[in-house]
DODO-159198 format. One record per atom (N, C-alpha, C): residue number from 1; z negated, x, y negated; residue in three letters; chain. Coordinates in pm, whole numbers, plus 50000, padded with zeros to 5 digits. Each point is the difference from the previous one (the first is absolute). Example, Ala and Ser with C-alpha at 12.3 -4.5 7.8 and 13.67 -1.06 7.14 Angstrom:
DODO-159198
<1,<49220,51319,50569>,ALA,A>
<1,<50000,49911,49881>,ALA,A>
<1,<50000,50090,49880>,ALA,A>
<2,<50072,49965,49895>,SER,A>
<2,<49994,50082,49881>,SER,A>
<2,<49927,49923,49891>,SER,A>
END
This chain:
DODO-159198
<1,<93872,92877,34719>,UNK,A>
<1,<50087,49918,50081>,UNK,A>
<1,<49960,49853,49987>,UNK,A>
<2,<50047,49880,50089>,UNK,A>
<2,<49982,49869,50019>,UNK,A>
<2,<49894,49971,50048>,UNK,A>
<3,<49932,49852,49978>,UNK,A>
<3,<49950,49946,50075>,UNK,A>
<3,<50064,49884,50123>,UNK,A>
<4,<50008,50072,50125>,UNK,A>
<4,<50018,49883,50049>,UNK,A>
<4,<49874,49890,50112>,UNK,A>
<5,<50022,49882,49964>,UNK,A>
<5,<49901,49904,50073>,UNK,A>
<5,<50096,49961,50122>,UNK,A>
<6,<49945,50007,50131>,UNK,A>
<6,<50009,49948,50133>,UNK,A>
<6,<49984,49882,49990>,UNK,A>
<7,<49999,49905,50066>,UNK,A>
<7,<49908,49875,50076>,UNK,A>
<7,<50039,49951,50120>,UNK,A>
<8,<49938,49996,50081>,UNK,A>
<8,<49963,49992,50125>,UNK,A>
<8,<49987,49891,50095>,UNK,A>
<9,<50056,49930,50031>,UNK,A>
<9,<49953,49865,50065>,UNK,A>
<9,<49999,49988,50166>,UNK,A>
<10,<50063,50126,50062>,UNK,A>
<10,<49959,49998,50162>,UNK,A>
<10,<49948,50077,50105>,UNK,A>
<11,<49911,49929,50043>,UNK,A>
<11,<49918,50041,50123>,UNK,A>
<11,<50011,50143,50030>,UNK,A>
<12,<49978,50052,50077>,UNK,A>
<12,<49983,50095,50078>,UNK,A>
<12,<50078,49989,50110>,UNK,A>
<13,<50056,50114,50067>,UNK,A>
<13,<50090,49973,50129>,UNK,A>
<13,<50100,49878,50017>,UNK,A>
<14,<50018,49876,49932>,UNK,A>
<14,<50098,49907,49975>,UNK,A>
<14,<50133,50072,49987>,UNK,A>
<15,<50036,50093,49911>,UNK,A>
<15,<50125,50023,49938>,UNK,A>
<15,<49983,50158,49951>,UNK,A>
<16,<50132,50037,49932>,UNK,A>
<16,<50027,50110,49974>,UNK,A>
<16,<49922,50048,49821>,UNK,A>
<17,<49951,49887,49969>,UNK,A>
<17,<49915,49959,49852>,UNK,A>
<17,<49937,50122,49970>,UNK,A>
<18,<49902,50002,50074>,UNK,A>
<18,<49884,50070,49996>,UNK,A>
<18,<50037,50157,49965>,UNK,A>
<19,<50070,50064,50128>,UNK,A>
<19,<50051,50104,49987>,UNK,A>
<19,<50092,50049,49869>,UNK,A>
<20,<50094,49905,50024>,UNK,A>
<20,<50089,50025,49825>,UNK,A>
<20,<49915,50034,49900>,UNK,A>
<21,<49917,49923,49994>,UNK,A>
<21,<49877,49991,49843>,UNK,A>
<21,<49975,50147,49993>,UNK,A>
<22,<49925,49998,50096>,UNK,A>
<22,<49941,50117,50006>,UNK,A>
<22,<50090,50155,49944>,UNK,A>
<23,<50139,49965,50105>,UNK,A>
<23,<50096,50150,49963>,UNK,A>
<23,<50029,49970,49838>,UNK,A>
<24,<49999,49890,49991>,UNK,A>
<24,<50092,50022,49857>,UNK,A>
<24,<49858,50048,49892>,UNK,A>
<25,<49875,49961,50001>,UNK,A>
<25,<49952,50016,49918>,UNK,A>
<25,<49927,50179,50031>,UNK,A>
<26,<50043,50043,50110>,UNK,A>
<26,<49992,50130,50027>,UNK,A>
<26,<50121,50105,49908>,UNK,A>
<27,<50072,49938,49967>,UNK,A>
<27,<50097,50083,49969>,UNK,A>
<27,<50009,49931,49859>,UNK,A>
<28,<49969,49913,49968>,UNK,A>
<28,<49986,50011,49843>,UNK,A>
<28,<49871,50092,49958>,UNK,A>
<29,<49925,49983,50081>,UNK,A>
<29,<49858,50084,49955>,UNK,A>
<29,<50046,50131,49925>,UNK,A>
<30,<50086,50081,50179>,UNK,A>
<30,<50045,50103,49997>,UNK,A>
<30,<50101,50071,49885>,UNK,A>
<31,<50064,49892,49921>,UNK,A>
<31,<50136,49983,49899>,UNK,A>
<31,<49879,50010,49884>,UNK,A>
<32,<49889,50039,49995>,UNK,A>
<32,<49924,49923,49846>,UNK,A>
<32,<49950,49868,49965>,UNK,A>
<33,<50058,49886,50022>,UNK,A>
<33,<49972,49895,50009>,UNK,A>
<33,<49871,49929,50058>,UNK,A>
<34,<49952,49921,49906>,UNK,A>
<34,<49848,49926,50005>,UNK,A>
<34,<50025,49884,50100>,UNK,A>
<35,<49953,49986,50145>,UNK,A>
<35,<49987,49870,50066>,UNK,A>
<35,<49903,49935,49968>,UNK,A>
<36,<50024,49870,50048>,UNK,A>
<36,<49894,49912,50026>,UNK,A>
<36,<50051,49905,50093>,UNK,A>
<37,<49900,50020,50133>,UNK,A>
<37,<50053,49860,50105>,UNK,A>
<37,<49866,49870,49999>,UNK,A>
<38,<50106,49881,49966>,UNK,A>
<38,<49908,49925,50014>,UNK,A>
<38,<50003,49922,50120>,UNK,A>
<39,<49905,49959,50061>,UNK,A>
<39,<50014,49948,50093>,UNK,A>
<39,<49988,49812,50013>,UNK,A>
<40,<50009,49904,50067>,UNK,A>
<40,<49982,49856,49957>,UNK,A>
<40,<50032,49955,50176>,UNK,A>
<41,<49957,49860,49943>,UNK,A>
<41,<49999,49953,50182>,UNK,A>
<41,<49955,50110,50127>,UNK,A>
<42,<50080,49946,50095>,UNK,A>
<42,<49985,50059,50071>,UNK,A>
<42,<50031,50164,50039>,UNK,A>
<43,<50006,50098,49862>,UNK,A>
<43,<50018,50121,49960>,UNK,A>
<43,<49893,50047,49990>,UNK,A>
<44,<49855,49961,50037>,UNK,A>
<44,<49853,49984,49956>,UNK,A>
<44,<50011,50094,50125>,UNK,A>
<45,<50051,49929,50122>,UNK,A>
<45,<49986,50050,50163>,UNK,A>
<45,<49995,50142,50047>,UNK,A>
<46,<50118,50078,49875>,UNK,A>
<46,<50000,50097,50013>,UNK,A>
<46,<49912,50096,49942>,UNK,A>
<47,<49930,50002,49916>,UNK,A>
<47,<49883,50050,49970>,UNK,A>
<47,<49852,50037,50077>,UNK,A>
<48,<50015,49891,50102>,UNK,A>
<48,<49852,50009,50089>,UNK,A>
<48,<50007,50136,50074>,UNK,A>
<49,<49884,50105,49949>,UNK,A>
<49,<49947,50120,50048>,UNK,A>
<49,<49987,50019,50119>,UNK,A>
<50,<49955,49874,50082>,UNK,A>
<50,<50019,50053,50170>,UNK,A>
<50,<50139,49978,50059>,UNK,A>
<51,<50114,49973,49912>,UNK,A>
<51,<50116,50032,50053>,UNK,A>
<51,<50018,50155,50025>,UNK,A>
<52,<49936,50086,49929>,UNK,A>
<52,<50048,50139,50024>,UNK,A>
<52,<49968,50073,50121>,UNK,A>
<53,<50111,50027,50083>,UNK,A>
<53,<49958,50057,50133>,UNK,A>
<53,<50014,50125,50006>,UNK,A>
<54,<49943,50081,50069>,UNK,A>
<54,<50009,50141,50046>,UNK,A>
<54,<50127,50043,50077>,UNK,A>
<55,<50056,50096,49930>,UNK,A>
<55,<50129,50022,50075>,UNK,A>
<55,<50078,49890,49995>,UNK,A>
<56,<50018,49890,49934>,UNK,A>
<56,<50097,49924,49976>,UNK,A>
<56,<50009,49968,49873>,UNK,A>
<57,<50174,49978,49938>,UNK,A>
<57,<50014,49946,49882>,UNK,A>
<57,<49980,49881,50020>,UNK,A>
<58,<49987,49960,49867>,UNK,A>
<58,<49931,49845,49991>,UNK,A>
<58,<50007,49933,49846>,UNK,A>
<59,<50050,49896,49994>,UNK,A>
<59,<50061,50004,49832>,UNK,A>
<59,<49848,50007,49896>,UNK,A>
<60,<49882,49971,50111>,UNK,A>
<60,<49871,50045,49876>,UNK,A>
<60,<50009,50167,50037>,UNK,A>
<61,<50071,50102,50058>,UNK,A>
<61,<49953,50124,49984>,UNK,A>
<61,<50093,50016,49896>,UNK,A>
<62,<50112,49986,50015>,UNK,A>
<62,<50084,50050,49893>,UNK,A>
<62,<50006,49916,49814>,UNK,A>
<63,<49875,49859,50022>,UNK,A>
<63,<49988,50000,49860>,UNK,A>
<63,<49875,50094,49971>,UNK,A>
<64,<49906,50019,50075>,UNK,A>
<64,<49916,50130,49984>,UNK,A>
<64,<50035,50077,49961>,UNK,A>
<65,<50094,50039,50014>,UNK,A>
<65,<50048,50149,50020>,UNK,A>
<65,<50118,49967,49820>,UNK,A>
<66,<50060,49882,50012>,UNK,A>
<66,<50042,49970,49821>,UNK,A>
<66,<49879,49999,49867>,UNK,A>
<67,<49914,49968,50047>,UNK,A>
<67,<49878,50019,49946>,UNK,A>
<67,<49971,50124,49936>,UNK,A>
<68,<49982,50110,50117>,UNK,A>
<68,<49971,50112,49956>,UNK,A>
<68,<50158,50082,49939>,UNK,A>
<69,<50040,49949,50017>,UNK,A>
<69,<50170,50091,49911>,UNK,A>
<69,<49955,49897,49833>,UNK,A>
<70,<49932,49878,50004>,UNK,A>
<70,<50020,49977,49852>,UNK,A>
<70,<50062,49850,49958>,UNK,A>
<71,<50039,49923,50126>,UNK,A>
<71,<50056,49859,49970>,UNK,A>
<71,<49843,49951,50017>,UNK,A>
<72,<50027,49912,49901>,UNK,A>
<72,<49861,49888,49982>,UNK,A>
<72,<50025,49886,50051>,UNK,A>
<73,<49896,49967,50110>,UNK,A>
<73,<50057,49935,50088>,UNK,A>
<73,<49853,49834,49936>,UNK,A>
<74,<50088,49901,49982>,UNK,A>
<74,<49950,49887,49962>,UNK,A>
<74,<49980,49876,50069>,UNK,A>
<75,<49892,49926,50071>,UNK,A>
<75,<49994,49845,50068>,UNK,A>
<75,<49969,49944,49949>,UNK,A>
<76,<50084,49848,49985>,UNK,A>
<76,<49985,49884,49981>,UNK,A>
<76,<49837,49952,50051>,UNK,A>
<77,<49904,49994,49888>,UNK,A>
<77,<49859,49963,50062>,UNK,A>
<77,<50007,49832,50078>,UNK,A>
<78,<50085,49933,49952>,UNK,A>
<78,<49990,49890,50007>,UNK,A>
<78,<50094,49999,50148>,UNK,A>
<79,<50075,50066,50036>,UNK,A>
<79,<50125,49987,50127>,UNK,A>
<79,<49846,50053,50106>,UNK,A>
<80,<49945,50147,49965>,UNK,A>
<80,<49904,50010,50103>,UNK,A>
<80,<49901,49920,50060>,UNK,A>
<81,<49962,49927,49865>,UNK,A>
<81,<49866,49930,50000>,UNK,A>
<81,<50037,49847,50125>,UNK,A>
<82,<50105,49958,49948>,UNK,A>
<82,<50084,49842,50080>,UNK,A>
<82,<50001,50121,50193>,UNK,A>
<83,<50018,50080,49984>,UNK,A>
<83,<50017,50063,50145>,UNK,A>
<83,<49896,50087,50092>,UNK,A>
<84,<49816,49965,49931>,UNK,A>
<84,<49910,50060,50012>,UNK,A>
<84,<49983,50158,50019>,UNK,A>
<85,<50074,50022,49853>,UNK,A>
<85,<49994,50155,50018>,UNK,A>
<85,<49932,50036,49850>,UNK,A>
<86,<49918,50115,50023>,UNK,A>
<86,<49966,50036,49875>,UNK,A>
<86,<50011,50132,49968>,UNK,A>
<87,<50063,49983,49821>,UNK,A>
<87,<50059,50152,50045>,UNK,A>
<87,<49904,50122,49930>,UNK,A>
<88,<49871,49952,50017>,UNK,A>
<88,<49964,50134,49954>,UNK,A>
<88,<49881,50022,50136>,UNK,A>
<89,<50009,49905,50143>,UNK,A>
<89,<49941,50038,50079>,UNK,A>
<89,<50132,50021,50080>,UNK,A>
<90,<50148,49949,50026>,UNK,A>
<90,<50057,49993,50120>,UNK,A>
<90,<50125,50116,49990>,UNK,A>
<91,<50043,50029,49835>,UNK,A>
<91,<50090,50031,50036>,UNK,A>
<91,<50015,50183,49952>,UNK,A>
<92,<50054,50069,49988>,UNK,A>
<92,<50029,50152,50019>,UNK,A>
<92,<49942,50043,49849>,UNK,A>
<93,<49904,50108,50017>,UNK,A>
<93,<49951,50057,49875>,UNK,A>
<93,<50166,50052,49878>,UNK,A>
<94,<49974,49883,49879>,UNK,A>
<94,<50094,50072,49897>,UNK,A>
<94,<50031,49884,49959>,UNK,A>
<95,<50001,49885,50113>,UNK,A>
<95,<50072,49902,49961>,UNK,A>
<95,<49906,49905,49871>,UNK,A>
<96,<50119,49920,49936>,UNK,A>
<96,<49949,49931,49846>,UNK,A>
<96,<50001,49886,50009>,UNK,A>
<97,<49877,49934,49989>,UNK,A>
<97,<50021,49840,50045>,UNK,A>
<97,<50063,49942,49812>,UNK,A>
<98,<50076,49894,50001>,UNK,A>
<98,<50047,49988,49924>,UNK,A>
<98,<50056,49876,49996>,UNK,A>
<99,<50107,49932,49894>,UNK,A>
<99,<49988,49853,50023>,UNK,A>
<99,<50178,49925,49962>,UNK,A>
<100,<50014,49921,49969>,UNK,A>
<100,<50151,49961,49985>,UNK,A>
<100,<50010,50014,49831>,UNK,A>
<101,<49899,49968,49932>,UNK,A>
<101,<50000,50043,49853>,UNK,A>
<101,<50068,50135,49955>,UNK,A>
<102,<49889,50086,50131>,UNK,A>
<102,<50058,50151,49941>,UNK,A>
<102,<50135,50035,50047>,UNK,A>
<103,<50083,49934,50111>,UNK,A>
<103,<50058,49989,50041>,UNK,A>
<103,<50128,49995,49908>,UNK,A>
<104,<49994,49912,49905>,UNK,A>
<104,<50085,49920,49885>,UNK,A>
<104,<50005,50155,49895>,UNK,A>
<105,<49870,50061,49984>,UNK,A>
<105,<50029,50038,49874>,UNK,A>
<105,<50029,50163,50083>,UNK,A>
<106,<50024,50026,50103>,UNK,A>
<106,<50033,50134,50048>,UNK,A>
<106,<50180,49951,50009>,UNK,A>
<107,<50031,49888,50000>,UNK,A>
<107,<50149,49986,49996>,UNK,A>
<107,<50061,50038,49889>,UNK,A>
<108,<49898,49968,49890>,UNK,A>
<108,<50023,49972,49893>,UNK,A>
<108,<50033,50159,49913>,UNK,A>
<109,<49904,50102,50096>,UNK,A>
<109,<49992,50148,49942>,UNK,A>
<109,<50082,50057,50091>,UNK,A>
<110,<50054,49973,50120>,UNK,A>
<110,<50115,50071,50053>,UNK,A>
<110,<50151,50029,49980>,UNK,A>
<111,<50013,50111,49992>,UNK,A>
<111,<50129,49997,49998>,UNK,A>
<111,<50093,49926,50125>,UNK,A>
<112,<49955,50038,50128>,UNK,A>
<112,<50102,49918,50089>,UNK,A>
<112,<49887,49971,50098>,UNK,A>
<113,<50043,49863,50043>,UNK,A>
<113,<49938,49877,50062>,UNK,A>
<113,<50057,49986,50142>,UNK,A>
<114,<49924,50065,50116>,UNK,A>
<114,<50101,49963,50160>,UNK,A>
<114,<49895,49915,50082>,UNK,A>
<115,<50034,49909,50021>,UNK,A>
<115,<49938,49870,50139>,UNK,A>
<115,<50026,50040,50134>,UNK,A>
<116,<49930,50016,50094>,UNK,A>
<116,<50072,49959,50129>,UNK,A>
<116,<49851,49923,50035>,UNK,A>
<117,<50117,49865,50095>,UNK,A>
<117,<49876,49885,50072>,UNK,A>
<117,<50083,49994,50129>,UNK,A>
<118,<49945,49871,50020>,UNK,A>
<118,<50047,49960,50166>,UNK,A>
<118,<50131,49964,49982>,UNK,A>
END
């Protein structure tokens, strides 16, 4: 099947962003299809591990939970770093710190390219 690349540009709890990402790259998983979400700016937010609550969804449980189905989930080192986050102490085991370079050349190997920001 395809590759498709995500990218990510909003927050957590702001908007309907977060959630979308997530279903759609659930159901490409599910179709065969190779994800990859990248994350940038303030898309970093959603990654932090003590967002995950007990008995509640939470857009870091359900990228956890994309994780283990198989989407590779990618942060902007440089979006975390400007927002004192680090992602191989702050944010959810799986996640790929990563950069705007690789960014360019995962566009470059995808078949289809979807944004959502603010």
């Amino acid at each position: 099947m395809g590759k498709l690349l995500i990218v990510l540009f909003s927050p957590p709890m702001q908007s309907q962003n977060t959630d979308t990402v997530f279903e759609l790259a659930k159901a490409a998983v599910e179709t065969g299809h190779e994800v990859t979400v990248f994350c940038d700016i303030d898309a970093v937010y959603n990654l932090v591990a003590k967002q995950i609550l007990p008995n509640q969804s939470t857009p870091a449980s359900k990228i956890a939970q994309s994780i283990k189905e198989g989407v590779q989930i990618l942060a902007c080192r440089e979006s975390a770093r400007l927002r004192g986050l680090d992602v191989k102490n702050d944010f959810l085991q799986g996640v790929v710190e990563s950069s705007l370079g690789r960014l360019a050349e995962l566009m470059e190997e995808a078949d289809r390219v979807v944004a959502f920001g603010p």
